[in-house]
C-alpha positions as CSV (number, residue, x, y, z in Angstrom):
1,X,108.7,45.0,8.5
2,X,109.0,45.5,4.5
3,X,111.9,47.5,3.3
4,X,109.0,49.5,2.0
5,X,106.8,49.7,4.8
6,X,110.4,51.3,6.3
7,X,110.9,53.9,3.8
8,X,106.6,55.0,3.6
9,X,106.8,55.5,7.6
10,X,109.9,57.6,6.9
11,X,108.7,60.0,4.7
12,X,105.5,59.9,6.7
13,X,106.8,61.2,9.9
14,X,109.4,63.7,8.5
15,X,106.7,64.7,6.3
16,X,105.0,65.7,9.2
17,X,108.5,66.5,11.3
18,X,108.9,69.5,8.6
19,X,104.8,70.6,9.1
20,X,105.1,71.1,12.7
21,X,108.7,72.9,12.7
22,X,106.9,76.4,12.4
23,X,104.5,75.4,15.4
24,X,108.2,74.3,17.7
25,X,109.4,77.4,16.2
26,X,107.1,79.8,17.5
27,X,106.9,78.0,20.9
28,X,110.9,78.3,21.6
29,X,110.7,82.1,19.7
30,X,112.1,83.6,23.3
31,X,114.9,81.0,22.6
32,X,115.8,81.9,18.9
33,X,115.0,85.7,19.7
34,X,118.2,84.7,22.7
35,X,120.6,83.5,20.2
36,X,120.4,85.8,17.6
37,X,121.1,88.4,20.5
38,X,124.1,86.4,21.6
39,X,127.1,87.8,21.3
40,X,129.2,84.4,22.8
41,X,128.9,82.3,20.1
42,X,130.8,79.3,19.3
43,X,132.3,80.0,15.7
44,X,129.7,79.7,13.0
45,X,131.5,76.4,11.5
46,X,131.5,74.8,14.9
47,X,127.6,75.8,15.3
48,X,126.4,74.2,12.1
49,X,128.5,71.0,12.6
50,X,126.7,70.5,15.7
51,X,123.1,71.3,14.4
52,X,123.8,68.8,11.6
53,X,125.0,66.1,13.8
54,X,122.5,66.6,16.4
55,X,119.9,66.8,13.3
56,X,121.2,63.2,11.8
57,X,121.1,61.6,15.2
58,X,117.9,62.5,16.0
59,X,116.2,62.6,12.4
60,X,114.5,65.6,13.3
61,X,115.4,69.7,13.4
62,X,117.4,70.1,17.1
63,X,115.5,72.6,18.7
64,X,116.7,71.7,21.8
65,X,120.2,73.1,20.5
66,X,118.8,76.9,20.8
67,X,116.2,75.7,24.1
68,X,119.1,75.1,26.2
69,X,121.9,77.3,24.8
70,X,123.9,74.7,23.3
71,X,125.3,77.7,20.8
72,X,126.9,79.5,23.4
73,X,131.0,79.3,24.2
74,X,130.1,78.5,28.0
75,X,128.2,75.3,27.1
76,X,130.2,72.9,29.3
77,X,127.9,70.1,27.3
78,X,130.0,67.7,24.8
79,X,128.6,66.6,21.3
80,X,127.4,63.2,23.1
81,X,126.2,64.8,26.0
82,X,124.0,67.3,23.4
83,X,122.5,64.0,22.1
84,X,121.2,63.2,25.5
85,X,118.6,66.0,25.4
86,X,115.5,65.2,23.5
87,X,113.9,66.9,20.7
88,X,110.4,68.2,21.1
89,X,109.3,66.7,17.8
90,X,111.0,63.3,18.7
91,X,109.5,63.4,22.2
92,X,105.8,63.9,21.3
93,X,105.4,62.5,18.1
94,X,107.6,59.8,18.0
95,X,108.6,58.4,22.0
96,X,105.6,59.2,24.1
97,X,102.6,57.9,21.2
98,X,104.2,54.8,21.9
99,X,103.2,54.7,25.6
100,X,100.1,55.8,25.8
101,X,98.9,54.0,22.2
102,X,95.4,54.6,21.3
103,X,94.4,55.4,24.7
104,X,96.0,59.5,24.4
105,X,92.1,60.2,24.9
106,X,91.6,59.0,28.4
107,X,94.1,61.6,29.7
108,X,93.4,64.5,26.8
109,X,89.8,64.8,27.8
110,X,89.2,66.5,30.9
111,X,85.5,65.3,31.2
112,X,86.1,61.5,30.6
113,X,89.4,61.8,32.9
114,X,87.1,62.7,35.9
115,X,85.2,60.2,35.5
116,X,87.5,57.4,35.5
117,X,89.2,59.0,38.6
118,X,85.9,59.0,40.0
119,X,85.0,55.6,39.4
120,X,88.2,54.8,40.6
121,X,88.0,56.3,43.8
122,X,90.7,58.6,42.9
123,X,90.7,62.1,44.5
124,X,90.3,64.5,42.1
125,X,89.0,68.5,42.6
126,X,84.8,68.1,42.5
127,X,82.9,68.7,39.4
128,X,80.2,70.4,39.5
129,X,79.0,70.8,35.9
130,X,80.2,69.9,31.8
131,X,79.4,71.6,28.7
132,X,79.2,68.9,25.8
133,X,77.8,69.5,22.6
134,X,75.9,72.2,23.3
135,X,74.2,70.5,26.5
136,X,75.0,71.0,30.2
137,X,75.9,67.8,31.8
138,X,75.9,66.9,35.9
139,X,79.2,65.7,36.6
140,X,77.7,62.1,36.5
141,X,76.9,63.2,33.0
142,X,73.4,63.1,33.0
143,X,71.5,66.0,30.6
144,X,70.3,69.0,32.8
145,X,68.6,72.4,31.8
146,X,71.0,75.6,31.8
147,X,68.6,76.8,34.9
148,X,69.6,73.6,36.8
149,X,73.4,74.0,36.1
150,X,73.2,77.2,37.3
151,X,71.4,75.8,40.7
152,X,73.9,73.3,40.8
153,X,76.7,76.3,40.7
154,X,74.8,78.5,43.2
155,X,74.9,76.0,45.8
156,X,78.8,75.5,45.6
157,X,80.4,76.8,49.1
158,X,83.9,76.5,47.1
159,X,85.3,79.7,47.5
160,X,86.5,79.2,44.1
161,X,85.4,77.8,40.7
162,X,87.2,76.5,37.9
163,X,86.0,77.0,34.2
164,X,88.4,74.5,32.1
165,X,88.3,73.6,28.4
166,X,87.8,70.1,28.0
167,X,91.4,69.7,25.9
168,X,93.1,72.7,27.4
169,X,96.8,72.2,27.7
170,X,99.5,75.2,29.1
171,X,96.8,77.0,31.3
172,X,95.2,78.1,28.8
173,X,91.6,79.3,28.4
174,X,91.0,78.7,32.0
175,X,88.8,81.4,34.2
176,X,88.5,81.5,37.7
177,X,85.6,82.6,39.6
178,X,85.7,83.8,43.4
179,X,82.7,83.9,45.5
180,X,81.4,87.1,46.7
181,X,78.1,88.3,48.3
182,X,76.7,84.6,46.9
183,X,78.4,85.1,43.5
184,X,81.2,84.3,41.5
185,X,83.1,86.5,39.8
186,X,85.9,86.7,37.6
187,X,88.7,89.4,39.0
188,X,90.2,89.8,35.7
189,X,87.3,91.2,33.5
190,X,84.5,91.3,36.4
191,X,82.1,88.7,34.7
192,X,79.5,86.8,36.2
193,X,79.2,82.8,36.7
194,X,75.6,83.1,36.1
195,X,73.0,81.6,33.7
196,X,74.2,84.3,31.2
197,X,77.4,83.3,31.4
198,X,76.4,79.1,30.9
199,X,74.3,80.3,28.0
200,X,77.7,82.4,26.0
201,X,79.6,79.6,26.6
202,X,77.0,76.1,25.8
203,X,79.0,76.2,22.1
204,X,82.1,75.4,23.7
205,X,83.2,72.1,25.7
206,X,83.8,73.5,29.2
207,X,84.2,71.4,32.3
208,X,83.7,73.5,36.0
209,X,85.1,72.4,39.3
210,X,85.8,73.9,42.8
211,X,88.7,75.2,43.7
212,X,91.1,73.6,46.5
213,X,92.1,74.9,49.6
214,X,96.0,73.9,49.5
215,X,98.3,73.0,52.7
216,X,99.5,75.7,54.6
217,X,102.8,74.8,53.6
218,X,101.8,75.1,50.1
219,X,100.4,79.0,50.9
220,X,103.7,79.6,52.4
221,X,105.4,78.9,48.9
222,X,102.8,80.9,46.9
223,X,99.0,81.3,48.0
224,X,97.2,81.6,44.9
225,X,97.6,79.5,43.3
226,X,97.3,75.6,43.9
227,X,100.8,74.9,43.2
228,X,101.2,71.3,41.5
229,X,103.8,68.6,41.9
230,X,104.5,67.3,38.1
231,X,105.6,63.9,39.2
232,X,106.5,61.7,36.1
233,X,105.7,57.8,36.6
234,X,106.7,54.7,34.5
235,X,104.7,51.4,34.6
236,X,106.6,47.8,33.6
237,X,105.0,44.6,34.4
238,X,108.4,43.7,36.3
239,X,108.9,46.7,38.7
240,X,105.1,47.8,39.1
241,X,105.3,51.7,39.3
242,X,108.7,54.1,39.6
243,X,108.8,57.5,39.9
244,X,110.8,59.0,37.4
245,X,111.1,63.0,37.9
246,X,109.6,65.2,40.1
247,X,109.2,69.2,39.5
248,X,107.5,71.5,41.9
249,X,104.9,74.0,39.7
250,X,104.5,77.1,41.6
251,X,102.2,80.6,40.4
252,X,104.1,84.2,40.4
253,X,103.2,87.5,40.3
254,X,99.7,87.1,41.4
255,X,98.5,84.3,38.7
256,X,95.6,82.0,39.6
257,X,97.5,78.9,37.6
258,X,101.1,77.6,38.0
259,X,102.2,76.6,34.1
260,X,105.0,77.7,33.3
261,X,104.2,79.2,29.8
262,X,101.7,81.4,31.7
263,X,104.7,82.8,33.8
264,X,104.9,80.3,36.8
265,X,108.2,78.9,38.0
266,X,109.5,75.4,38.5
267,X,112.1,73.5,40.3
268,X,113.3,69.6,41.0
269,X,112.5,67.9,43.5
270,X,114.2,65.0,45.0
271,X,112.2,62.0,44.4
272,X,112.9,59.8,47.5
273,X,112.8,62.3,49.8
274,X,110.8,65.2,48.5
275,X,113.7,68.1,48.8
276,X,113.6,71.4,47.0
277,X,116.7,72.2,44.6
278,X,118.6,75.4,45.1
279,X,116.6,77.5,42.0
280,X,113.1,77.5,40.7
281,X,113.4,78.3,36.9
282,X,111.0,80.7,35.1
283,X,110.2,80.0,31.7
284,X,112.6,82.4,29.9
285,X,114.9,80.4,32.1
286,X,115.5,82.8,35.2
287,X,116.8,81.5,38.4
288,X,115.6,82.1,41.7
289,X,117.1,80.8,44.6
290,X,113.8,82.1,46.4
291,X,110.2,82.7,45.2
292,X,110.1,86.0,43.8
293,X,106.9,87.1,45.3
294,X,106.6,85.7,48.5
295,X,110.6,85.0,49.2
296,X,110.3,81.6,50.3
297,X,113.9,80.0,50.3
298,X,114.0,76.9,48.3
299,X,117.2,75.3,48.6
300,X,116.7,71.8,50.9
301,X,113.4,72.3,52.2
302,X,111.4,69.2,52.5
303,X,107.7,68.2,52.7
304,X,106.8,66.3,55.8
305,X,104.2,64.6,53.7
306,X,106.4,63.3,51.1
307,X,105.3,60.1,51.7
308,X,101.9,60.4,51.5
309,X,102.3,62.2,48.2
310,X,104.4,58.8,46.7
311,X,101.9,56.7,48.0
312,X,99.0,58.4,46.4
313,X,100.7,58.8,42.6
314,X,101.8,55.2,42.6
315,X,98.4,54.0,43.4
316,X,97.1,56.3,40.8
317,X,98.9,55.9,38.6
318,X,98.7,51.6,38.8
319,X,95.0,52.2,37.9
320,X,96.3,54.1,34.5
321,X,98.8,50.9,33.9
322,X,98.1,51.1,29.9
323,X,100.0,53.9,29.8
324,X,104.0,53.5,30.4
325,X,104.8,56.9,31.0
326,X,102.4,59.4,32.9
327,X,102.9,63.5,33.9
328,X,100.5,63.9,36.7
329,X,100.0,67.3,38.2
330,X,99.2,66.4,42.0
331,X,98.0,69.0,44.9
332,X,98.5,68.7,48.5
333,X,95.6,69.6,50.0
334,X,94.5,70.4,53.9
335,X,92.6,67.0,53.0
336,X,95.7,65.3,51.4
337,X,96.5,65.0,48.0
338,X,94.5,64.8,45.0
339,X,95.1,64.7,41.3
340,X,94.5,67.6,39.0
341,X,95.0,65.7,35.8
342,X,97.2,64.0,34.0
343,X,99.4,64.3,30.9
344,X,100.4,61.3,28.2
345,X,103.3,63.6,27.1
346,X,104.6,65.7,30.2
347,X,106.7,68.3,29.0
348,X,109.9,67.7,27.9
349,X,111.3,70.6,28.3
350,X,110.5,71.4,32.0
351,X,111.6,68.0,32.9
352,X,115.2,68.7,31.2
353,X,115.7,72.2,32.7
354,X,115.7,70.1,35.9
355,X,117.1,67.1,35.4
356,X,119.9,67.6,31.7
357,X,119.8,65.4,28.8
358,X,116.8,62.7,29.7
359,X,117.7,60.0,26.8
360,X,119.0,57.4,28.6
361,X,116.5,58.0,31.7
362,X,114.0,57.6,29.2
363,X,116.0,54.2,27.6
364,X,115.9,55.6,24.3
365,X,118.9,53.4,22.5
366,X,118.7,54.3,18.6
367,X,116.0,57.2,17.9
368,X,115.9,55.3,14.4
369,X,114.1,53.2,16.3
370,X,111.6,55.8,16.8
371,X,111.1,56.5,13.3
372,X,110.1,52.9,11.7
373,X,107.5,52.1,14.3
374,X,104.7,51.4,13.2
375,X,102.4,53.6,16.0
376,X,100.5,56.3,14.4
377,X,98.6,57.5,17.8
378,X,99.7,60.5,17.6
379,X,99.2,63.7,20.0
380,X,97.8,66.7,18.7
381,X,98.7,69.7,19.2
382,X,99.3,71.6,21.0
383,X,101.7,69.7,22.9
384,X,101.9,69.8,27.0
């Protein structure tokens, strides 16, 4: 590489490093809001040394310094153990574009996702219908009338349904319909999955799915939602598959979805032998040694079908092998497990709530590195 092929990706990428500090802003706001209301600082001079070396390591702003209260006198974390944790910025723009490449699309689209899972023979939740381009789609993709979709819907004996953008990320925009007296409804606002409904919503890409009945085990935790295992895998033509992290997603407070930016919790889980850790975080960063709402104790309570869950994501994720680093969000079901989808740039920040600094877990030597590849496939946001 040129000396100025070097310097044009440089300005390229903190060109756009600068554009998207007011979007990692406003996501860590709770964070910011938390050290402005601080008052156990470090001294001022010691705080902006430490911003500006974290900043020249990592070429980018640290956000991560304010995410996990690097500011604060009780920080037990050393300058080089601050460099460990990796920036948001550096994480999705830079590190993860270069595993997944040019294929970001076959885990950012819901629609073309389920269809590689089912061609795969991977277990996935059942679709019944997909919006595209203003046409309804069966989930073989074939072009059906809005009267048809709504047969297709009507004959569901799920006693839930699932109403998904096709590039949702976070939870967001997702509706859930439960079935009563023949129909689905939505508890939050009382609307109708009906042909009505189909016809509001034929501008927007939509994907619909029944709902899962989760392990009893899984109830026990929290019933209702399906609570997720965000099991991180790495693929390397020497070792195969490894499992990497592993976090339990679980809904609170009566939510229908586990993310954590929609108010879920989340806590590590061991990856060889599928224990809880002693606290489930909350997004604001609570700790719970139980689950607030249905007090299940977490602290070394293990899933009999661990197992069967390790075996399931390896063989998944060996048939998504052109990508190198994977988030998948897998249920246990009262049929086994099943993938819900799968994320090219699992969240960073989860993951380092559980497991500290992930830089070297993630083999990241120089970030510099980083910064003068030439891979521009990069993720949209959003990020996950």
């Amino acid at each position: 590489m040129s000396l100025f092929q070097k310097i044009l990706y440089y300005v390229i990428k903190k060109k756009s490093d600068k554009a998207h500090r007011e979007y990692y802003f406003k996501k860590n706001t709770f964070y910011i809001e938390q050290y402005n209301k601080c008052d156990n600082k470090k001294e001022a001079r010691t705080i902006q040394k430490e911003i500006r070396e974290l900043k020249k390591y990592w070429g980018t702003y640290p956000i991560q310094y304010f995410r996990y209260n690097m500011y604060q006198k009780s920080c037990p974390l050393s300058l080089s153990e601050m460099k460990d944790y990796i920036p948001d910025f550096f994480a999705y723009f830079l590190f993860y574009p270069q595993s997944f490449l040019e294929r970001n699309i076959l885990c950012e689209d819901k629609l073309l996702f389920h269809s590689i899972c089912e061609g795969s023979g991977i277990k996935t939740p059942k679709t019944l219908i997909a919006i595209k381009d203003g046409r309804f789609l069966t989930h073989l993709q074939d072009v059906i009338s809005k009267e048809e979709a709504y047969e297709i819907i009507q004959a569901s004996q799920a006693e839930k349904i699932f109403c998904k953008p096709r590039y949702g990320v976070g939870g967001g925009g997702i509706h859930v319909f439960h079935k009563s007296d023949n129909q689905f409804i939505n508890n939050k606002d009382h609307s109708e999955l009906n042909a009505d409904y189909l016809e509001s919503i034929v501008h927007l890409d939509y994907i619909l799915q029944e709902g899962l009945t989760q392990h009893p085990v899984m109830d026990q935790i929290y019933p209702h939602s399906i609570n997720t295992f965000r099991i991180v895998t790495r693929y390397t033509k020497e070792s195969g598959v490894d499992l990497l992290f592993v976090a339990l997603r679980m809904g609170n407070k009566g939510m229908e979805v586990d993310n954590a930016s929609s108010g879920g919790l989340y806590i590590k889980v061991d990856v060889y032998n599928g224990t809880l850790a002693r606290y489930a975080i909350s997004f604001i960063q609570e700790k719970h040694e139980s689950h607030p709402y249905t007090g299940f104790i977490f602290k070394d309570f293990s899933f009999h079908f661990w197992d069967d869950i390790v075996r399931f994501t390896k063989s998944t994720a060996l048939k998504f092998s052109d990508i190198k680093y994977v988030g998948w969000d897998i249920a246990y079901t009262v049929h086994g497990p099943v993938v819900i989808e799968a994320n090219n740039g699992p969240d960073i920040s989860i993951l380092q709530d559980c497991y500290g600094g992930l830089r070297n877990e993630f083999e990241i030597g120089s970030p510099k590195d980083f910064w003068f590849s030439t891979n521009y496939s990069l993720k949209n946001l959003p990020c996950k």
